[in-house]
mmCIF file of the N, C-alpha and C atoms, coordinates in Angstrom:
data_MODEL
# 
_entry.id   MODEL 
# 
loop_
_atom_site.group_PDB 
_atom_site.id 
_atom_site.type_symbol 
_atom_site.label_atom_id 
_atom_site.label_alt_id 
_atom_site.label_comp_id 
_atom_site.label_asym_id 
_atom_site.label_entity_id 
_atom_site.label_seq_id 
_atom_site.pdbx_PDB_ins_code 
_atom_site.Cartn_x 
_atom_site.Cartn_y 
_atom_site.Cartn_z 
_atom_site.occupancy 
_atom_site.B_iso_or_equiv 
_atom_site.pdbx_formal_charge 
_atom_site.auth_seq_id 
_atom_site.auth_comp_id 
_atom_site.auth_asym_id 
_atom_site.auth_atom_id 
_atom_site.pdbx_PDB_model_num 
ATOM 1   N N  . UNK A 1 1  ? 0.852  -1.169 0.000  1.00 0.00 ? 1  UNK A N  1 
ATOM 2   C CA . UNK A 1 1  ? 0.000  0.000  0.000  1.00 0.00 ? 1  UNK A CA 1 
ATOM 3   C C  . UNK A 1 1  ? 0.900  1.235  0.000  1.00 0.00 ? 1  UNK A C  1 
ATOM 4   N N  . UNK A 1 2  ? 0.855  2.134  -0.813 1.00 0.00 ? 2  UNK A N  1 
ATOM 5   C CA . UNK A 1 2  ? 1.641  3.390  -0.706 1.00 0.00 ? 2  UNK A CA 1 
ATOM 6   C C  . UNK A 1 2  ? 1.229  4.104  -0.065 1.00 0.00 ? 2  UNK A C  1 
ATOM 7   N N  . UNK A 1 3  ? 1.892  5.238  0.585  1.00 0.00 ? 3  UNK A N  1 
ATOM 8   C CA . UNK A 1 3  ? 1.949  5.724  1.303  1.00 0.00 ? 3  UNK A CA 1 
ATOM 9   C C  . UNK A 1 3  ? 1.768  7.113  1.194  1.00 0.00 ? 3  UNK A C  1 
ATOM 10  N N  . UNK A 1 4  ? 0.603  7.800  1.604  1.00 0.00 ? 4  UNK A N  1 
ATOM 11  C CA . UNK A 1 4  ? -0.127 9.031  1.416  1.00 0.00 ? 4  UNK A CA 1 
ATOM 12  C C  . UNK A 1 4  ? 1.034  10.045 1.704  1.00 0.00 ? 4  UNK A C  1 
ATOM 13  N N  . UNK A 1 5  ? 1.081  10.764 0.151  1.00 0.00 ? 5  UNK A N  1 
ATOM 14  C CA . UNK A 1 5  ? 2.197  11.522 0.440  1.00 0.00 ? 5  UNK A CA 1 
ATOM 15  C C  . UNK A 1 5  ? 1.574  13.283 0.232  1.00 0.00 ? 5  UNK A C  1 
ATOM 16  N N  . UNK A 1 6  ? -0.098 13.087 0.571  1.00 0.00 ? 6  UNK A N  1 
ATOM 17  C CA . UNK A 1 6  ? -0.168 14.689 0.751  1.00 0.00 ? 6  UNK A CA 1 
ATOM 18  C C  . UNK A 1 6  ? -0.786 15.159 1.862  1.00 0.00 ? 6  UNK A C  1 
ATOM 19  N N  . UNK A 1 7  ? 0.159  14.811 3.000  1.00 0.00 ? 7  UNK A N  1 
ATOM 20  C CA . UNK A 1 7  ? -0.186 15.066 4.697  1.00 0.00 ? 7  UNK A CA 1 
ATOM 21  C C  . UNK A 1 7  ? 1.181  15.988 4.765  1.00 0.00 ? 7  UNK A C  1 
ATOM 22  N N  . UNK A 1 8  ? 1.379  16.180 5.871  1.00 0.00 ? 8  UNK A N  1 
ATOM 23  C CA . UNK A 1 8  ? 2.730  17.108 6.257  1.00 0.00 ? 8  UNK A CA 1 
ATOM 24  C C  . UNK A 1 8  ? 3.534  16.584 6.413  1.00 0.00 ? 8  UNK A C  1 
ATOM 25  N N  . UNK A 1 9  ? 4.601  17.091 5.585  1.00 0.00 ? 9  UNK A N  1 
ATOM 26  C CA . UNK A 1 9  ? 5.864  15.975 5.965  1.00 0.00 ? 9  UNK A CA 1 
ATOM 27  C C  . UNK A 1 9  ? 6.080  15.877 7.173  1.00 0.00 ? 9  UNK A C  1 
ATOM 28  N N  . UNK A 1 10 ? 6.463  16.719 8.047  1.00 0.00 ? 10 UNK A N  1 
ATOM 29  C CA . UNK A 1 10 ? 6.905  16.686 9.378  1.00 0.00 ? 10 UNK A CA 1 
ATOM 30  C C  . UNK A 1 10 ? 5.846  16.241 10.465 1.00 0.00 ? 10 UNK A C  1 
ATOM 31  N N  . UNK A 1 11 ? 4.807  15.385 10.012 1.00 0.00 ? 11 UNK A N  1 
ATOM 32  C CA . UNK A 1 11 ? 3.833  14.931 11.010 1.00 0.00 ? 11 UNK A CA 1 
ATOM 33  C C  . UNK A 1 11 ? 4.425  14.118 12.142 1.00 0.00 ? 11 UNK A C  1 
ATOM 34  N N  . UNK A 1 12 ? 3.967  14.163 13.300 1.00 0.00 ? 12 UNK A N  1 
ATOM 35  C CA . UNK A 1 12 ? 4.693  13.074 14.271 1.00 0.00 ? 12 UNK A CA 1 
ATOM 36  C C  . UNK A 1 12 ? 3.873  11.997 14.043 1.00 0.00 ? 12 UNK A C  1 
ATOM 37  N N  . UNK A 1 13 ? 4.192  10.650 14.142 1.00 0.00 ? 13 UNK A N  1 
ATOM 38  C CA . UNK A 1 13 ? 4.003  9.578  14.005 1.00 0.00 ? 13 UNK A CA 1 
ATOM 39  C C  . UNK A 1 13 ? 2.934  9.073  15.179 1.00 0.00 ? 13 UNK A C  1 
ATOM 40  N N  . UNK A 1 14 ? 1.970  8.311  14.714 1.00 0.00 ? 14 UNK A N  1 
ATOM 41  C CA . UNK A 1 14 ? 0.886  7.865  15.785 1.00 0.00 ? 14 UNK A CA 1 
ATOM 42  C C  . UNK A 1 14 ? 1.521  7.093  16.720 1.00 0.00 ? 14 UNK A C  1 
ATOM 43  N N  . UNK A 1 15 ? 0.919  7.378  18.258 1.00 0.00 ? 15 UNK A N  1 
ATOM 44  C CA . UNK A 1 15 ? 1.312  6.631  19.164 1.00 0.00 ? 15 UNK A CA 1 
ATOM 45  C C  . UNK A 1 15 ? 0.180  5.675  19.507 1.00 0.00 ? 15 UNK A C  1 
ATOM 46  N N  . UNK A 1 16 ? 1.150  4.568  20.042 1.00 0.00 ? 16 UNK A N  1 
ATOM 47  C CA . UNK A 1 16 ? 0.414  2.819  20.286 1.00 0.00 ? 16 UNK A CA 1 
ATOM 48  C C  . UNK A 1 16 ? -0.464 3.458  21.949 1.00 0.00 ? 16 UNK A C  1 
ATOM 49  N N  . UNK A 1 17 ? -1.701 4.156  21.786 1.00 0.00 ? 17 UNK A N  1 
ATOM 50  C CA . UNK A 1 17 ? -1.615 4.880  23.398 1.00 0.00 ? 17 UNK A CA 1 
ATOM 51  C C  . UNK A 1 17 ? -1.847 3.443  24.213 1.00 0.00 ? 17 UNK A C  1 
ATOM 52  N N  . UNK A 1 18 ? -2.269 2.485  24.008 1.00 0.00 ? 18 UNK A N  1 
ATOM 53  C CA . UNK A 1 18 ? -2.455 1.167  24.466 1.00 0.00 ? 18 UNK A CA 1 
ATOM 54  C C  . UNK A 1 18 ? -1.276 1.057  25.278 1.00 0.00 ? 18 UNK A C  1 
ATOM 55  N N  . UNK A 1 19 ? 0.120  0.609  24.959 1.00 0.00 ? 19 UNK A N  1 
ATOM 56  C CA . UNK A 1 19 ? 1.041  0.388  25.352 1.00 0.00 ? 19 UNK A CA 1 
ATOM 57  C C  . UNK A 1 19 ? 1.392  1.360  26.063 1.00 0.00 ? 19 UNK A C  1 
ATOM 58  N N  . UNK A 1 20 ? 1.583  3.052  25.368 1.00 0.00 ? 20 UNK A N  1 
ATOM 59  C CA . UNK A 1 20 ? 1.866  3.784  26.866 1.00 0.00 ? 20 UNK A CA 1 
ATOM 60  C C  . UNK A 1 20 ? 1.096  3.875  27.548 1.00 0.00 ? 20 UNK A C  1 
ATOM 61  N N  . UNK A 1 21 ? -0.099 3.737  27.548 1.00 0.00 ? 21 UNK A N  1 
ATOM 62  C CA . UNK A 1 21 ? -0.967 3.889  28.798 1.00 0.00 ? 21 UNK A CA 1 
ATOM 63  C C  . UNK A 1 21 ? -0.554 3.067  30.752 1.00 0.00 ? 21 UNK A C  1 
ATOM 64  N N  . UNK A 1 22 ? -0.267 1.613  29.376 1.00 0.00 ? 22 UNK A N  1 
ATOM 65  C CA . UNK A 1 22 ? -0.129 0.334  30.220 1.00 0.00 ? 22 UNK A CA 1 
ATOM 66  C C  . UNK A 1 22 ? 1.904  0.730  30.949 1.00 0.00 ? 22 UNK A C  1 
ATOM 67  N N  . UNK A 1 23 ? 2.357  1.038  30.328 1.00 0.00 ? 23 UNK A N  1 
ATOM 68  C CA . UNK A 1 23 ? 4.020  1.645  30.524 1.00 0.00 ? 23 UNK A CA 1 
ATOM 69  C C  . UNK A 1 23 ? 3.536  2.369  31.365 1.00 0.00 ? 23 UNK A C  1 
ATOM 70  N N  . UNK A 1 24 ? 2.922  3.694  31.381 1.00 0.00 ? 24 UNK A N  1 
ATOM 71  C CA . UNK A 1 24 ? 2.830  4.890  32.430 1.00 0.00 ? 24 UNK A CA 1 
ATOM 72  C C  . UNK A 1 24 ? 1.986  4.271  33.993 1.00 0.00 ? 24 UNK A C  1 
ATOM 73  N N  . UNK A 1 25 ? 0.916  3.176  33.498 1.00 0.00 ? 25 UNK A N  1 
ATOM 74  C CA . UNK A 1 25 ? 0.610  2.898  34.721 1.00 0.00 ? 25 UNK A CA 1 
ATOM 75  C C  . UNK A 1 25 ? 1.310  1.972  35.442 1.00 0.00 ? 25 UNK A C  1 
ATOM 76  N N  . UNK A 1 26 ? 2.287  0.860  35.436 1.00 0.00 ? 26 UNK A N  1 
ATOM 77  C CA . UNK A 1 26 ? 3.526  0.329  35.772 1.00 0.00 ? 26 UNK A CA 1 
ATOM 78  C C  . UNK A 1 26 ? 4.224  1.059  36.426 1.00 0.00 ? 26 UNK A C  1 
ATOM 79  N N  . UNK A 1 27 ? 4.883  2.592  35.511 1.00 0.00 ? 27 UNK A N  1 
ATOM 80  C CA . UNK A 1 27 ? 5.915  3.564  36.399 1.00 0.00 ? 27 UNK A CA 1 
ATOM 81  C C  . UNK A 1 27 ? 5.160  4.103  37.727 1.00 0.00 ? 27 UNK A C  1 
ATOM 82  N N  . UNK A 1 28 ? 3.888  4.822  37.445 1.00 0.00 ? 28 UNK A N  1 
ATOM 83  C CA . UNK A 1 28 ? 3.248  4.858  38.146 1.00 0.00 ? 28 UNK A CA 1 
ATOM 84  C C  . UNK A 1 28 ? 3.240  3.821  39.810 1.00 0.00 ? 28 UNK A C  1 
ATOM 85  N N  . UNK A 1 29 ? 2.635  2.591  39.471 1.00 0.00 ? 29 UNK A N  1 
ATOM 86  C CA . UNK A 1 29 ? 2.901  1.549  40.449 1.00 0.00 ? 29 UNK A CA 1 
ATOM 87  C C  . UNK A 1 29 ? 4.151  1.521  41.376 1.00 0.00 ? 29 UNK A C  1 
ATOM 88  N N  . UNK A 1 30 ? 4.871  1.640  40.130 1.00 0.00 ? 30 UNK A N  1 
ATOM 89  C CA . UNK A 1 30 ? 6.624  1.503  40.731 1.00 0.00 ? 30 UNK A CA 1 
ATOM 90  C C  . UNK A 1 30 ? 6.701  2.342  41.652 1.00 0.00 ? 30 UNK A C  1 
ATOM 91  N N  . UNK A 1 31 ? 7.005  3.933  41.032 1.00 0.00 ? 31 UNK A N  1 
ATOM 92  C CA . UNK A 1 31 ? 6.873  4.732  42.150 1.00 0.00 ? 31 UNK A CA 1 
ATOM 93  C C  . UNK A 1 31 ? 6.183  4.467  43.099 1.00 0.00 ? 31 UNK A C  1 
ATOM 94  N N  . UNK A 1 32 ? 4.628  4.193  43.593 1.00 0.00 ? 32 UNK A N  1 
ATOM 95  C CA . UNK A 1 32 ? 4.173  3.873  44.825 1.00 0.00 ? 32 UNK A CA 1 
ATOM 96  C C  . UNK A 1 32 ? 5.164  3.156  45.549 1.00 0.00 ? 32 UNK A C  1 
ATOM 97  N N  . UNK A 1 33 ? 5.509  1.633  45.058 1.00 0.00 ? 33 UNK A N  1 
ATOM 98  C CA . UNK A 1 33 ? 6.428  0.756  45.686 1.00 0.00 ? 33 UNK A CA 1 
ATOM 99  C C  . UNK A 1 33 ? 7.470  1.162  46.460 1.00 0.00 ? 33 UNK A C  1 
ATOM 100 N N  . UNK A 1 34 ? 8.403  2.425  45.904 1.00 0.00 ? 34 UNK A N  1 
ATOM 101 C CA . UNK A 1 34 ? 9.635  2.924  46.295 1.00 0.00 ? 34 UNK A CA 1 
ATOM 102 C C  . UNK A 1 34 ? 9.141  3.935  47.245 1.00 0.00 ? 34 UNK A C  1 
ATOM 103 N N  . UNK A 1 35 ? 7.877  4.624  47.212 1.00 0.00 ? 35 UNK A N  1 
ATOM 104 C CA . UNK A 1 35 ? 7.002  5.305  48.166 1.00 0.00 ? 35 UNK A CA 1 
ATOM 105 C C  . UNK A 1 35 ? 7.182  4.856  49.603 1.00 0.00 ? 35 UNK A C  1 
ATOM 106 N N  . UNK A 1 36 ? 6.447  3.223  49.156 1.00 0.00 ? 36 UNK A N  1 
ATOM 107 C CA . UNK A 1 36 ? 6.044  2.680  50.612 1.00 0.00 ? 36 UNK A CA 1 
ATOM 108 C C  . UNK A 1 36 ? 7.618  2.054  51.207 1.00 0.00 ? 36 UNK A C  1 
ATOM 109 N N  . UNK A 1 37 ? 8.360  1.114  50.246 1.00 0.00 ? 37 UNK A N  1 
ATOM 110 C CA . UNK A 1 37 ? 9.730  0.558  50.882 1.00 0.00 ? 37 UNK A CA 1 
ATOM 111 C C  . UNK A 1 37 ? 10.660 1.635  51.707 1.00 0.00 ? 37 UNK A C  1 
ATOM 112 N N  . UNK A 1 38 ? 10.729 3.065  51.448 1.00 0.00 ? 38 UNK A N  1 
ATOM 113 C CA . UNK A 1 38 ? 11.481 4.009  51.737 1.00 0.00 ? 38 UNK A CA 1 
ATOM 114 C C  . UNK A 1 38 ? 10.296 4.354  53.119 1.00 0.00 ? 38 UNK A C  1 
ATOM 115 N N  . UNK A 1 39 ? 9.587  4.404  53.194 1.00 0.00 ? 39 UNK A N  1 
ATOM 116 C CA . UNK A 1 39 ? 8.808  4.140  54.410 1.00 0.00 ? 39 UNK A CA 1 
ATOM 117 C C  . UNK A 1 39 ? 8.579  3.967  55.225 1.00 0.00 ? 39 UNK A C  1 
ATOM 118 N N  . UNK A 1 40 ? 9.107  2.724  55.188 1.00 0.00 ? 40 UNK A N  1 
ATOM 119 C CA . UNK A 1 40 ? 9.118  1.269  55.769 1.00 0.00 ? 40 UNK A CA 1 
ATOM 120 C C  . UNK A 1 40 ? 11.036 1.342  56.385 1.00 0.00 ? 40 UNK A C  1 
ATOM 121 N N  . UNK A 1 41 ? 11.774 1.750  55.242 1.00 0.00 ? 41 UNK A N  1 
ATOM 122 C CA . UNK A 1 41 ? 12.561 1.818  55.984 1.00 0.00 ? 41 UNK A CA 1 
ATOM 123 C C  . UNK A 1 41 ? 12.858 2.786  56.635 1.00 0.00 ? 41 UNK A C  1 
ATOM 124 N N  . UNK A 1 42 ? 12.263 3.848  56.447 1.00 0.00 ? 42 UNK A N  1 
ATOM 125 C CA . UNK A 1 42 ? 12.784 5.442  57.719 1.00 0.00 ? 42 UNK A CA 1 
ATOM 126 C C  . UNK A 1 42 ? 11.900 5.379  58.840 1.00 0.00 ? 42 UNK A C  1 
ATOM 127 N N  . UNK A 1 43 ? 10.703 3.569  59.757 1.00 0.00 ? 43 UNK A N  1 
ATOM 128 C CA . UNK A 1 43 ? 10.615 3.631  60.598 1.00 0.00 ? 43 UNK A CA 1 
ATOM 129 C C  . UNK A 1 43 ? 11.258 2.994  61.532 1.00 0.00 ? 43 UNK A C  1 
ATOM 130 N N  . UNK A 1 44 ? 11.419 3.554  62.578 1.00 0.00 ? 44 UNK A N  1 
ATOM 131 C CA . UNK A 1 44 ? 12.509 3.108  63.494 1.00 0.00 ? 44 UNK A CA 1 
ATOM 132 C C  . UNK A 1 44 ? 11.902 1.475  64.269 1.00 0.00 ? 44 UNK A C  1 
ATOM 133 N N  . UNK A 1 45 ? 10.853 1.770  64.568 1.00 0.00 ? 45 UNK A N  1 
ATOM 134 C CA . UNK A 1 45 ? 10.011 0.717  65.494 1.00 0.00 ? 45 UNK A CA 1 
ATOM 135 C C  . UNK A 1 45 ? 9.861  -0.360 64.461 1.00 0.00 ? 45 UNK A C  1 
ATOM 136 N N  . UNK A 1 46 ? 9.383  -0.206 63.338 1.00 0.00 ? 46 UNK A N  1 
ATOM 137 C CA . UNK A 1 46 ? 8.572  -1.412 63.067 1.00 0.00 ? 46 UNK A CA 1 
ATOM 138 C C  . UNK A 1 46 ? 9.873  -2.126 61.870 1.00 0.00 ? 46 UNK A C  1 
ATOM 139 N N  . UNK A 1 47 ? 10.604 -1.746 62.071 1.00 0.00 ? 47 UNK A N  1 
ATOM 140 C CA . UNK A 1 47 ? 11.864 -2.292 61.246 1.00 0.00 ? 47 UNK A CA 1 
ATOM 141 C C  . UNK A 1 47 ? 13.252 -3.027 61.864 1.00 0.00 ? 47 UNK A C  1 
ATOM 142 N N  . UNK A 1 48 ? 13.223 -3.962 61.935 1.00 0.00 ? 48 UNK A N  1 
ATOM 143 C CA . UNK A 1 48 ? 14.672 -4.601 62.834 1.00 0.00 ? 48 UNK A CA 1 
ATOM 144 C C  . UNK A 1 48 ? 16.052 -4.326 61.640 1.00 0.00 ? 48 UNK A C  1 
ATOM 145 N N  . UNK A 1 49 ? 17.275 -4.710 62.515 1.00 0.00 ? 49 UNK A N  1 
ATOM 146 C CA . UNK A 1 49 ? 18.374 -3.557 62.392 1.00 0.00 ? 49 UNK A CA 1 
ATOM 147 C C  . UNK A 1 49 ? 18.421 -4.359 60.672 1.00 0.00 ? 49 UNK A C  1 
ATOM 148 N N  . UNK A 1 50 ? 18.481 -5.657 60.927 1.00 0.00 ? 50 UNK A N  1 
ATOM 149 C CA . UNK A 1 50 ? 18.916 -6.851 60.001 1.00 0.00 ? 50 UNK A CA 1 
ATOM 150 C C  . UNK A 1 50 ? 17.913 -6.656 58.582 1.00 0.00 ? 50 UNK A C  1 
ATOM 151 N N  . UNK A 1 51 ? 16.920 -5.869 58.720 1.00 0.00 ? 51 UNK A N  1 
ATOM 152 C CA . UNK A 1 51 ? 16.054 -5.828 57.900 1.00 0.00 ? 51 UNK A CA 1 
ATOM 153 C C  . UNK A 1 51 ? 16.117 -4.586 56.646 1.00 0.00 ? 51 UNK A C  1 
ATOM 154 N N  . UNK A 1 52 ? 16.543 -3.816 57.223 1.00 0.00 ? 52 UNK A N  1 
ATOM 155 C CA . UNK A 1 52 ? 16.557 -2.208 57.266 1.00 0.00 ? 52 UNK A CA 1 
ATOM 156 C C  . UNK A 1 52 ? 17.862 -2.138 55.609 1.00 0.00 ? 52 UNK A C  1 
ATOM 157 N N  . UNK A 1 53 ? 19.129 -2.814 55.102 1.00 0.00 ? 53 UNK A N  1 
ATOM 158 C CA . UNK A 1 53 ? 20.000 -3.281 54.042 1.00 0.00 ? 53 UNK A CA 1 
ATOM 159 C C  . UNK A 1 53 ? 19.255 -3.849 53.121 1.00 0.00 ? 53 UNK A C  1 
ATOM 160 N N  . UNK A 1 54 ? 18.121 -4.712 53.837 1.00 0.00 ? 54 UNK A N  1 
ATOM 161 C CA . UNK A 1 54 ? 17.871 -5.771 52.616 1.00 0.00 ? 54 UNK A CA 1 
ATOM 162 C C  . UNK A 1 54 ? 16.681 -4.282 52.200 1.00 0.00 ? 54 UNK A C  1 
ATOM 163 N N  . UNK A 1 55 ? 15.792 -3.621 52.742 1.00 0.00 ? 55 UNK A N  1 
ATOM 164 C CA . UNK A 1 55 ? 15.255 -3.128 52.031 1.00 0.00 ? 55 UNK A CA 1 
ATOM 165 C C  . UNK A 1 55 ? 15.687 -1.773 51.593 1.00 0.00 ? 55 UNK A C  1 
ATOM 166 N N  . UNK A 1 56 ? 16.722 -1.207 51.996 1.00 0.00 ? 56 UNK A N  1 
ATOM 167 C CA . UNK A 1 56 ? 17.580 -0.391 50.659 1.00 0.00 ? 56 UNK A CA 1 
ATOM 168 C C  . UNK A 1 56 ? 18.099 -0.863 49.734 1.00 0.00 ? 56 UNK A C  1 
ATOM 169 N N  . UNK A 1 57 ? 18.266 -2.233 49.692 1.00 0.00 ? 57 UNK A N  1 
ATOM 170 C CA . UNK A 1 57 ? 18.377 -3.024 48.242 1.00 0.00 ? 57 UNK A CA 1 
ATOM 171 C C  . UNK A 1 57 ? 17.573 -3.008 47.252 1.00 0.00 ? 57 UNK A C  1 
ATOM 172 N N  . UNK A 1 58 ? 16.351 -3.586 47.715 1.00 0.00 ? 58 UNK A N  1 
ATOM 173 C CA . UNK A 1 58 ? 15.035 -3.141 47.156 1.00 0.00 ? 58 UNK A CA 1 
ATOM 174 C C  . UNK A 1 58 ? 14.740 -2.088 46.319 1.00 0.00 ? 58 UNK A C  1 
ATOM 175 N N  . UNK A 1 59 ? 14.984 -1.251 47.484 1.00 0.00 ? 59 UNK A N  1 
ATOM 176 C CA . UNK A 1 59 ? 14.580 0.213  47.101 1.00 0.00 ? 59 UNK A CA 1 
ATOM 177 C C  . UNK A 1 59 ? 16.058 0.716  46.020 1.00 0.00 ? 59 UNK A C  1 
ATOM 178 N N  . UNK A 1 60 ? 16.811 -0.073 45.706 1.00 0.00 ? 60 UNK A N  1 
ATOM 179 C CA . UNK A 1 60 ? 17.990 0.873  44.642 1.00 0.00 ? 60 UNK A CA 1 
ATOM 180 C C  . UNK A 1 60 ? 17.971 0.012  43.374 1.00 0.00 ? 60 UNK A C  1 
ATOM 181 N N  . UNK A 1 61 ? 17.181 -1.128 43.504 1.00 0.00 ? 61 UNK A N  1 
ATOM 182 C CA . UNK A 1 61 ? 16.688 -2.050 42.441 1.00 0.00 ? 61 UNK A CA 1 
ATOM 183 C C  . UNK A 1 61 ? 15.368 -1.830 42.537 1.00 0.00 ? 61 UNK A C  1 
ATOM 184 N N  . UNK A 1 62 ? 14.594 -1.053 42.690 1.00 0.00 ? 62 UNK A N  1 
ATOM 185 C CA . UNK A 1 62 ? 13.198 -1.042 42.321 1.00 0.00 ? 62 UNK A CA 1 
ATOM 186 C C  . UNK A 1 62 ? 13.583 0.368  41.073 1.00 0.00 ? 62 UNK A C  1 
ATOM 187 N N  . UNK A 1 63 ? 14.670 1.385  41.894 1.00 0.00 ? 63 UNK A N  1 
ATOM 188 C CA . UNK A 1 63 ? 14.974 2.596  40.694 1.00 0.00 ? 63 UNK A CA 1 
ATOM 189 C C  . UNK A 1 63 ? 15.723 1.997  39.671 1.00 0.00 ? 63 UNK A C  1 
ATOM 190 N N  . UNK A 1 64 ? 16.324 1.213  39.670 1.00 0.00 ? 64 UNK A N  1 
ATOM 191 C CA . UNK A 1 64 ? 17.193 1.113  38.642 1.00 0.00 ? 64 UNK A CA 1 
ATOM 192 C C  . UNK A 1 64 ? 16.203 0.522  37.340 1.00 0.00 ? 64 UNK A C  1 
ATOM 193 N N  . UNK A 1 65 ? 15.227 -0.226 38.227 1.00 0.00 ? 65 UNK A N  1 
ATOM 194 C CA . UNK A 1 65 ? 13.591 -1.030 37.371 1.00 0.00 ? 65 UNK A CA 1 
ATOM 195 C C  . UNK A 1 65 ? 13.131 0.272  36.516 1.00 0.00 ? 65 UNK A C  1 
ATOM 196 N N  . UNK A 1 66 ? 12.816 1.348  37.450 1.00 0.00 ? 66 UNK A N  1 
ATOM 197 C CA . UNK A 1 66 ? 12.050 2.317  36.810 1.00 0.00 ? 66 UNK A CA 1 
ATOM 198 C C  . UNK A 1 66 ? 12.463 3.510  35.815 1.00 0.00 ? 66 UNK A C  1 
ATOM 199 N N  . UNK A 1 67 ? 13.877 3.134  36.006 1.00 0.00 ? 67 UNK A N  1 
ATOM 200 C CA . UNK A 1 67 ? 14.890 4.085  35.019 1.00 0.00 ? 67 UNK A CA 1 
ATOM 201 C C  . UNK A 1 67 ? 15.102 3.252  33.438 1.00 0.00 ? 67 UNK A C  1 
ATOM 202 N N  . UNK A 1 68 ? 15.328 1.944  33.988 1.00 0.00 ? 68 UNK A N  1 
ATOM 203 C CA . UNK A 1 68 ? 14.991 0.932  31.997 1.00 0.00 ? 68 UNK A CA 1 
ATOM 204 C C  . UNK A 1 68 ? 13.553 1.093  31.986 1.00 0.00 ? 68 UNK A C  1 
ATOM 205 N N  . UNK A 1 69 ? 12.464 1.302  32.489 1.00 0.00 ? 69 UNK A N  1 
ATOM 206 C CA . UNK A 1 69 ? 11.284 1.689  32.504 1.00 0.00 ? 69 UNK A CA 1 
ATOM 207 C C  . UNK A 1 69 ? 11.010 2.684  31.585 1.00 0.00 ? 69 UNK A C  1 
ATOM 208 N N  . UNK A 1 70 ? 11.613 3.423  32.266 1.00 0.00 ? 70 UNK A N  1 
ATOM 209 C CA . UNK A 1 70 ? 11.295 5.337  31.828 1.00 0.00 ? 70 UNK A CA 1 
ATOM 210 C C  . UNK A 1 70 ? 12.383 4.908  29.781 1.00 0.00 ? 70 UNK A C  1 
ATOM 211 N N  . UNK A 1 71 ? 13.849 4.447  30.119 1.00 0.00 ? 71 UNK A N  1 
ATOM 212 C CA . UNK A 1 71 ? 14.094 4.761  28.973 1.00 0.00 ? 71 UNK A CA 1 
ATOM 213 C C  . UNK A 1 71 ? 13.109 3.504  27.485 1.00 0.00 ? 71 UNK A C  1 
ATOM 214 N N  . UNK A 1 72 ? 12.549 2.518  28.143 1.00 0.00 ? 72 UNK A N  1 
ATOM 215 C CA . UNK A 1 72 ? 11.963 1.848  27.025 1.00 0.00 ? 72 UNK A CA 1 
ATOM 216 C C  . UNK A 1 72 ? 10.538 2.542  26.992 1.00 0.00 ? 72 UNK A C  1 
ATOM 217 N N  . UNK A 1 73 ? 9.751  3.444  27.731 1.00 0.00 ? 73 UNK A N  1 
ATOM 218 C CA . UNK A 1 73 ? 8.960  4.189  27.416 1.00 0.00 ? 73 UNK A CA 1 
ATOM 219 C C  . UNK A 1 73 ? 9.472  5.429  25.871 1.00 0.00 ? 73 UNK A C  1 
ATOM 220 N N  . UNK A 1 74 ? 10.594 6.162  26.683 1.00 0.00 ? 74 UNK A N  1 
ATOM 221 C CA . UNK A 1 74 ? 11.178 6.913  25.190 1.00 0.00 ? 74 UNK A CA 1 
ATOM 222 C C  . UNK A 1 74 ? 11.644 6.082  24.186 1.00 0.00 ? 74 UNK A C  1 
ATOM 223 N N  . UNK A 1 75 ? 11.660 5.110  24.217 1.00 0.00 ? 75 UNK A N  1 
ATOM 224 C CA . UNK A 1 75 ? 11.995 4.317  22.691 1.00 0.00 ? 75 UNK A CA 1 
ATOM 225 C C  . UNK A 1 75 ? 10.858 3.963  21.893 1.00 0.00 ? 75 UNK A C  1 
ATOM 226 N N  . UNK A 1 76 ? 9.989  3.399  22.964 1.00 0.00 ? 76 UNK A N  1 
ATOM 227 C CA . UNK A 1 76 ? 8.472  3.701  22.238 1.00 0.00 ? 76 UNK A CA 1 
ATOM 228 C C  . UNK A 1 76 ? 8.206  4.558  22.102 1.00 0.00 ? 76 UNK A C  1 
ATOM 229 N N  . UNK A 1 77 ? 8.100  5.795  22.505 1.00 0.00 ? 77 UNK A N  1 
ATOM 230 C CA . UNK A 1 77 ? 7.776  6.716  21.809 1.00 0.00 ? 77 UNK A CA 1 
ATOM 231 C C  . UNK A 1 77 ? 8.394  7.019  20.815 1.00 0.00 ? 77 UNK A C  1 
ATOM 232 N N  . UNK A 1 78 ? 9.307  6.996  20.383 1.00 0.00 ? 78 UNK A N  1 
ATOM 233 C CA . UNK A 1 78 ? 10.310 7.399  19.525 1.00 0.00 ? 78 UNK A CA 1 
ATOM 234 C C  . UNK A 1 78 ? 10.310 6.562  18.509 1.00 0.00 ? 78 UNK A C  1 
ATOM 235 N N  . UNK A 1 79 ? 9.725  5.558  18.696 1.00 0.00 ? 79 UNK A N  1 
ATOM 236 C CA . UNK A 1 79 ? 9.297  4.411  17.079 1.00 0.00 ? 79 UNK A CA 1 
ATOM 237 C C  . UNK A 1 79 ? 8.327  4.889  16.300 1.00 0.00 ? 79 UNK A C  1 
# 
């Protein structure tokens, strides 16, 4: 099928909103997650000492999740 060549050249290209929708509500999620773990760990009481590493782990692998997140969102967009 050829390809309608009397639109604007410089049109931006349709977005899949399906997929970002479903991408933005994920980051979305994520962030909550790193919300509540950071939380969880700045309380003193309800957190033992032993506990308190494993969930700044969490919490520096939940960002690192949401940063290949964020950049395969701009690649979709950018297709």
């Amino acid at each position: 099928m050829p390809l309608d060549r009397t639109g604007p050249q410089e049109q931006t290209p349709t977005m899949d909103t399906g997929n970002s929708a479903e991408l933005s509500s994920i980051a979305a999620q994520m962030a909550d997650l790193v919300r509540r773990v950071v939380a969880l760990t700045e309380q003193g009481d309800g957190v033992r000492a032993g506990e308190r590493p494993a969930l700044l782990e969490v919490e520096r692998h939940l960002r690192g999740a949401m940063r290949e997140l964020e950049r395969s969102r701009r690649a979709t967009l950018g297709d």
